[in-house]
C-alpha positions as CSV (number, residue, x, y, z in Angstrom):
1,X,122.0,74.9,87.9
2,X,120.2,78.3,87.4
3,X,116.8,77.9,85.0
4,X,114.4,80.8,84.2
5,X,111.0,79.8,83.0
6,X,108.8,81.7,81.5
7,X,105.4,81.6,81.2
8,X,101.8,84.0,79.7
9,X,102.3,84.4,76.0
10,X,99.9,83.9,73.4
11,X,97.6,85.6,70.9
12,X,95.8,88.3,72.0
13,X,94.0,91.2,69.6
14,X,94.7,95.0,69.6
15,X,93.8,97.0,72.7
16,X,93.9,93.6,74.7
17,X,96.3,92.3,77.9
18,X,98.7,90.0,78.4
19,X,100.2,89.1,81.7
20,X,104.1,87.2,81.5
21,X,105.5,85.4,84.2
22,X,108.8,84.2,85.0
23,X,110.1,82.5,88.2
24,X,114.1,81.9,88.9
25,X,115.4,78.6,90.2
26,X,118.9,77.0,91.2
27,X,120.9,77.9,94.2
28,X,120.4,81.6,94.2
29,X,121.9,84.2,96.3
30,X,120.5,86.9,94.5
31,X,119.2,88.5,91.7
32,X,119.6,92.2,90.6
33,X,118.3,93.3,88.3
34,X,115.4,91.2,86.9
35,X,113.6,92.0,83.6
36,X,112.6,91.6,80.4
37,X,113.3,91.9,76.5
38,X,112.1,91.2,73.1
39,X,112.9,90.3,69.8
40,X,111.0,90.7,66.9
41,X,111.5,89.3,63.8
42,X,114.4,90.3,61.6
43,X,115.3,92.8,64.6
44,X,117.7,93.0,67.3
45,X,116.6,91.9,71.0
46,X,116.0,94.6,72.6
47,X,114.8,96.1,76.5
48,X,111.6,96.6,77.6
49,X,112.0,97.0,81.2
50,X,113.9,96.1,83.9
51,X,113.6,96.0,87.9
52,X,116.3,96.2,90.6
53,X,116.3,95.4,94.0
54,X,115.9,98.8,95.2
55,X,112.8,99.0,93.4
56,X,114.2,101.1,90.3
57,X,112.7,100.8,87.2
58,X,113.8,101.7,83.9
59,X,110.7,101.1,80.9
60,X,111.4,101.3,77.2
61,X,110.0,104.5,75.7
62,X,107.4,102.6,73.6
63,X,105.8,100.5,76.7
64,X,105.6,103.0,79.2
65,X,102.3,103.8,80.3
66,X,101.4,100.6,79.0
67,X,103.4,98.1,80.5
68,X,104.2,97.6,84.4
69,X,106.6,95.4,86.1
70,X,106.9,94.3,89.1
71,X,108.8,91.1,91.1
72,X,108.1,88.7,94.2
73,X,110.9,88.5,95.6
74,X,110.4,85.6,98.0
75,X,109.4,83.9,94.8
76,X,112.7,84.8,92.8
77,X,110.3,85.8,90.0
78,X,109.3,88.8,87.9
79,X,106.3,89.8,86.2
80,X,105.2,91.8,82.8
81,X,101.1,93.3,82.5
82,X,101.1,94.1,79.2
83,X,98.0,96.6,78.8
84,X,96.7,98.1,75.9
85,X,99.0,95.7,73.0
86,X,99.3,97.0,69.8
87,X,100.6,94.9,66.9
88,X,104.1,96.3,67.1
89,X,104.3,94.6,70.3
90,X,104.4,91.2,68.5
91,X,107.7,89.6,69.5
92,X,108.9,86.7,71.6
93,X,109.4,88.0,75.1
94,X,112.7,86.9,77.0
95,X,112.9,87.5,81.1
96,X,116.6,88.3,81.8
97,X,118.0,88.0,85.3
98,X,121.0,88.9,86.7
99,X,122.3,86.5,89.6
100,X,124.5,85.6,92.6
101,X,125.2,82.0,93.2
102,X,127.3,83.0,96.0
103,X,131.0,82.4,94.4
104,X,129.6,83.3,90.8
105,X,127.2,85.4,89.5
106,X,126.0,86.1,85.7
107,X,123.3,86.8,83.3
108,X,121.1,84.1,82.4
109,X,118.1,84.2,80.2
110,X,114.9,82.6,80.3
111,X,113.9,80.3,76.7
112,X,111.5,83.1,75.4
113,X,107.7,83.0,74.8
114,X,105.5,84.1,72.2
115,X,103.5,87.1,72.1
116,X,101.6,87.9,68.9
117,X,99.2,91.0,68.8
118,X,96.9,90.7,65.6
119,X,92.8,90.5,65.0
């Protein structure tokens, strides 16, 4: 069975860091892409950035510059830095992955962590 854990919220104050992690584990093939999303209150999930295999990476406009992703690949895990936070950031964070179990494959999502941004 295919679980995504995440891990690295918390509170943190304007102009601060935040580093989420989140590792992939089942019987995995592969994964492509690997990412993340947020949802704020009241408001829609929505991206913030995604990785593929290739390396491509696609940012939401209001992250980039701020935010890098990246993966370990041997690991089956991806990873958000989250530089510079500004209270808008406040959501809960969800890692997405999309994976190949070999005769299936799907979207799974991980159970979502808390990131509030406030002094």
């Amino acid at each position: 069975q295919v679980r995504l854990v995440e891990s690295g919220g918390g509170l943190v104050q304007p102009g601060g860091s935040l580093r989420l992690s989140c590792a992939a584990s089942g019987s995995i093939v592969g994964i492509d892409p690997m990412g993340w999303y947020r949802q704020a209150p009241g408001k829609e999930r929505d991206l913030v950035a995604t990785l593929t295999d290739g390396g491509i990476t696609n940012y939401a406009d209001s992250v980039k510059g701020r935010f890098t992703i990246s993966r370990d690949y041997s690991k089956n895990s991806v990873y958000l830095q989250m530089n510079s936070l500004k209270p808008k950031d406040t959501a809960v964070y969800y890692c997405y992955a999309y994976i190949y179990e070999g005769w299936r494959s799907g979207g799974y999502w991980g159970q979502g962590t808390q990131v509030t941004v406030s002094s």
